[in-house]
C-alpha positions in Angstrom: -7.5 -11.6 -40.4 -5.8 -14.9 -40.6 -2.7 -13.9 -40.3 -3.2 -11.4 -37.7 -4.1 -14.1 -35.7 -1.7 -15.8 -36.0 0.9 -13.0 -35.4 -1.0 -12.8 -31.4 0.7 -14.6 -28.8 -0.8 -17.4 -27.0 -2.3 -16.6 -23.3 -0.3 -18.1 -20.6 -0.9 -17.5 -17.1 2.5 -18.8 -15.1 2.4 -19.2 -11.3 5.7 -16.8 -10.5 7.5 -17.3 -7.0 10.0 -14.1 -6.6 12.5 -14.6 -3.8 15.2 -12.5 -2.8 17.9 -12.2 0.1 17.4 -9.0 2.1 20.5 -6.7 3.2 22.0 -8.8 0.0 24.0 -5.6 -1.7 25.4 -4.4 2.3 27.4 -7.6 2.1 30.9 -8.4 0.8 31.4 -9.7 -3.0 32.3 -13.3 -0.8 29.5 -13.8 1.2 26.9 -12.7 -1.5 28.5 -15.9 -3.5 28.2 -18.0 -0.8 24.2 -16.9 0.1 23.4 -17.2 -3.0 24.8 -20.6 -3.5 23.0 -21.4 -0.1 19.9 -20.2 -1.9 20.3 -22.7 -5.3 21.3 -25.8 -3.4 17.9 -24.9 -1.0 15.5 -24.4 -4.2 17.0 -27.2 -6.2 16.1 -29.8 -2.8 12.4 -28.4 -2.3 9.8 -31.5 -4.2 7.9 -28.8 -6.2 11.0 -27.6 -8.1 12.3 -31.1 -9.1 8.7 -31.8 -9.7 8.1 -29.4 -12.0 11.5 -29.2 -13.6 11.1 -32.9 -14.1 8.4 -32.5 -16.0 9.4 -29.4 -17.8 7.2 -26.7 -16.4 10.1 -24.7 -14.7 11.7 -21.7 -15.8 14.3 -20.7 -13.8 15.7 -16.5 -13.8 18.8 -14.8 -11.8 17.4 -11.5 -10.7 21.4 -11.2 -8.9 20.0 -11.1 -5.1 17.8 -14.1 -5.7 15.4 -15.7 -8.5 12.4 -16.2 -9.8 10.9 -19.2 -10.2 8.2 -19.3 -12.7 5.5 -22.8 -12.7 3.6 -23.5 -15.3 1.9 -26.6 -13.8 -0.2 -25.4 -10.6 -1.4 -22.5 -8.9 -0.2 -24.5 -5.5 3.1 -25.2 -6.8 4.5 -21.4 -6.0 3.3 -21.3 -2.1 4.0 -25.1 -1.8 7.5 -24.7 -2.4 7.9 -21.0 -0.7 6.7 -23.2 2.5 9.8 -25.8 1.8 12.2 -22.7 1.7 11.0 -20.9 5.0 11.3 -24.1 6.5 15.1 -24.4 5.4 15.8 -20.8 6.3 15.9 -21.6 9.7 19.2 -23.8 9.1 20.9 -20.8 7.5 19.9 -17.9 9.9 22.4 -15.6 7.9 20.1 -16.4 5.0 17.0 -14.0 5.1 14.7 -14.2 2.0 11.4 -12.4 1.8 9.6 -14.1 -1.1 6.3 -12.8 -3.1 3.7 -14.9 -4.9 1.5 -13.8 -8.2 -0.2 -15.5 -11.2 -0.2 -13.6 -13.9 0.5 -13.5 -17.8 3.8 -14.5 -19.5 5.2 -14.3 -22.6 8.2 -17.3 -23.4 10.9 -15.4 -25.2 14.6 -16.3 -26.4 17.6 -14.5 -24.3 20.4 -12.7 -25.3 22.6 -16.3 -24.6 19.8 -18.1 -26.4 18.0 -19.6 -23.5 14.4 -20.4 -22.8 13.3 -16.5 -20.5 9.9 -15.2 -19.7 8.5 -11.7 -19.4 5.3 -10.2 -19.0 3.1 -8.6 -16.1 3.1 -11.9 -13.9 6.6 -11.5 -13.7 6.2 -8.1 -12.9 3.9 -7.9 -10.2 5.1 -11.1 -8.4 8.3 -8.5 -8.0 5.6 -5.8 -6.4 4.6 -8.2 -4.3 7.7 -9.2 -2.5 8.9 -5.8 -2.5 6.0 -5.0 0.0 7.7 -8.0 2.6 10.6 -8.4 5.2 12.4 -10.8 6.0 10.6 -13.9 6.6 7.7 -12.9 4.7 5.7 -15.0 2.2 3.3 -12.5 0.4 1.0 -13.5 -2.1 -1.4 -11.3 -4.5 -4.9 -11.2 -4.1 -5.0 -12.9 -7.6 -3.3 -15.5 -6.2 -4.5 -16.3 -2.9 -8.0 -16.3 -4.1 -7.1 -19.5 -6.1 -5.8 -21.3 -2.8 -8.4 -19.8 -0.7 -10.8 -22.7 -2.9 -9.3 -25.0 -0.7 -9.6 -25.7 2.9 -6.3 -26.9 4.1 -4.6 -23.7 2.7 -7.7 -21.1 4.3 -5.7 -21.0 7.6 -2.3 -20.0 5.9 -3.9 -17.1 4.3 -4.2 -13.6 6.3 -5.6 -10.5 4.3 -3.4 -7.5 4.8 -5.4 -4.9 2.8 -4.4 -3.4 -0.7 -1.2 -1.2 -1.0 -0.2 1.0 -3.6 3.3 0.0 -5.2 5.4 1.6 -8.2 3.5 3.6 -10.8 0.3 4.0 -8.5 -0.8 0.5 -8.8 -3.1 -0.6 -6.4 -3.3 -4.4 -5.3 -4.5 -6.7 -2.6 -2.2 -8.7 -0.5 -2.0 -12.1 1.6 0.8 -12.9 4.1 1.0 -16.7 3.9 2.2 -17.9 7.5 1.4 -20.6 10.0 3.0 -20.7 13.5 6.3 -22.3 12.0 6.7 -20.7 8.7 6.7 -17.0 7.3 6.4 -13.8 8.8 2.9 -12.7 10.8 4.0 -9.6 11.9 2.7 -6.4 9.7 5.0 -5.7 6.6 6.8 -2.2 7.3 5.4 -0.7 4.1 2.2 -1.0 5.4 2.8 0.8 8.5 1.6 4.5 8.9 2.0 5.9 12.5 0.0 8.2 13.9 2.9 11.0 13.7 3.6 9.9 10.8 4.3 13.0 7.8 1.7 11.7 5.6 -1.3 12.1 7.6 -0.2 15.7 9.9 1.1 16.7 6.5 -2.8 18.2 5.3 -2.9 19.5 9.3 -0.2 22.1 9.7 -1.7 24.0 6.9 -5.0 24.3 7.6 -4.5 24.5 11.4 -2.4 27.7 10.5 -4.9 29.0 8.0 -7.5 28.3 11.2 -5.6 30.0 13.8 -4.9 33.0 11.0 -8.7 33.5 10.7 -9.4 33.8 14.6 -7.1 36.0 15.0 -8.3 38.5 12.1 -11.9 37.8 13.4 -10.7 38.7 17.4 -9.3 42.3 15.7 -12.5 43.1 13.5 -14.6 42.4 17.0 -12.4 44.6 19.0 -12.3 47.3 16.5 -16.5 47.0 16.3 -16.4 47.1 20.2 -14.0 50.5 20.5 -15.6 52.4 17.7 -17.8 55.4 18.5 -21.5 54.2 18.3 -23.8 55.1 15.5 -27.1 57.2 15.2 -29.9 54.9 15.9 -31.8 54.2 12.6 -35.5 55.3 12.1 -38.2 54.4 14.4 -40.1 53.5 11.7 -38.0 50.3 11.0 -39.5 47.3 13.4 -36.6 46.7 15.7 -37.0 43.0 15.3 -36.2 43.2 11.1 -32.7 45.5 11.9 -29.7 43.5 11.7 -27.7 44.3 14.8 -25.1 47.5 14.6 -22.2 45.7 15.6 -22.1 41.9 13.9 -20.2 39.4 12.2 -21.0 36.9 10.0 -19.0 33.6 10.1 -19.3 31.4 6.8 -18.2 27.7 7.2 -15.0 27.0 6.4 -14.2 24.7 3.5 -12.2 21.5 4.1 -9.3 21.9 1.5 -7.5 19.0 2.7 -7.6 15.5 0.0 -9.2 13.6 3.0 -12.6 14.4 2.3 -13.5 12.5 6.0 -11.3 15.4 7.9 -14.1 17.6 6.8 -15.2 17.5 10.8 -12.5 19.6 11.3 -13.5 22.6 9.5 -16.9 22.6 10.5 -15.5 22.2 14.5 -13.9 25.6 13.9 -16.9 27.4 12.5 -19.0 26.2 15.4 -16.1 27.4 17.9 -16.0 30.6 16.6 -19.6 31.1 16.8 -19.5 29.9 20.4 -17.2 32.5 20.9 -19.3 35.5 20.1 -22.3 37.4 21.7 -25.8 36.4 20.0 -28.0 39.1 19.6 -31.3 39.0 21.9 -33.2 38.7 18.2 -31.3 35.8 17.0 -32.6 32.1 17.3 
């Protein structure tokens, strides 16, 4: 057991800042080089990073458009220093970054050139997370803001945006970190969803065609009831009041086969327009 034990690796929750230049692979080999040299000299001036490299709780990874910046000594340190580089973005308009925020697990490993690297699903998500943003965006995880929101002078930096599914179905919550100076308060893209928009009139055009299919089949059974010769009147001694009437039609609801259980309305709408449409038998209630 022992020795199982010690074959686990240690929990370690790093405080991951993922920043990246946006339109970076349209531009030429010459002025990615020079953007991205824009981008080191920027991180390497903001006070968390020489803070925490300083005291050797930085781990620093290329991801070629930008980096990741991984602290291991606060929770504040990520969002602090995402705050230093929106604010020296605006000397370098050609420079856009989007940047995402996530605490999460790591693992410490040994690269292929034998440096110190990380990996591990804070890494990973803190990648998710900027990939929701635009330019000028500063998104955090729910994970994450949820640690600043304990304090009050980050509570009016934080803006809830709502959870968003991102690769492999995962679902998570997101925070766009902005003040009136700094970051991005208009709506990420990928959250968008116009009213036109393919996914939502996608379940529509089916079922409106299946709808307009089954009124017109219903109009030709009435008109062929309405044109046939009339039928022998049954016996008298049947109580007029128990015969169902010669010439009727029976309209079932309609089942909503659409994956928006809520749109449900829509198939019982048609049921109760086509029984509008039709003659009720002086019997019926």
């Amino acid at each position: 057991m022992s020795s199982e034990r010690e074959r686990d690796l240690p929990l370690e929750i790093g405080h991951v800042l993922f920043v990246d230049i946006v339109g970076y692979s349209k531009l030429l080999i010459n002025e990615q080089s020079e953007l991205l040299e824009h981008l080191k000299t920027m991180v390497r001036g903001t006070e968390q990073v020489r803070a925490a490299d300083a005291a050797g709780k930085l781990i620093r990874l290329a991801t070629g458009d930008g980096m990741a910046l991984v602290f291991r000594n606060s929770p504040e340190a990520p969002a602090q220093c995402a705050l230093e580089l929106a604010r020296a973005d605006k000397e370098h308009p050609e420079l856009k970054l989007r940047m995402g925020i996530h605490s999460g697990p790591i693992n410490e490993v040994i690269d292929v050139n034998e440096r110190v690297n990380v990996t591990g699903a804070g890494i990973n998500m803190a990648q998710r997370v900027m990939d929701c943003g635009d330019a000028g965006h500063i998104l955090l995880s729910k994970r994450a803001a949820d640690d600043l929101a304990q304090y009050r002078h980050w509570q009016p930096f934080l803006h809830d945006l709502g959870e968003v599914e991102v690769k492999h179905g995962v679902r998570i919550g997101l925070v766009n970190l902005h003040d009136n100076d700094r970051g991005n308060p208009a709506l990420p893209s990928k959250l968008h969803r116009p009213a036109d928009a393919p996914v939502r009139a996608g379940w529509r055009r089916p079922l409106v065609g299946a709808a307009l299919l089954v009124l017109l089949s219903l109009g030709l059974a009435l008109a062929w009831f309405r044109t046939r010769p009339a039928r022998l009147s049954p016996p008298a001694a049947v109580a007029k009041e128990t015969l169902i009437p010669e010439k009727s039609i029976a309209v079932l609801p309609f089942e909503n086969l659409s994956e928006e259980k809520q749109n449900a309305y829509f198939a019982d709408g048609i049921q109760d327009e086509i029984l509008t449409g039709f003659p009720r038998s002086p019997t019926s209630k």
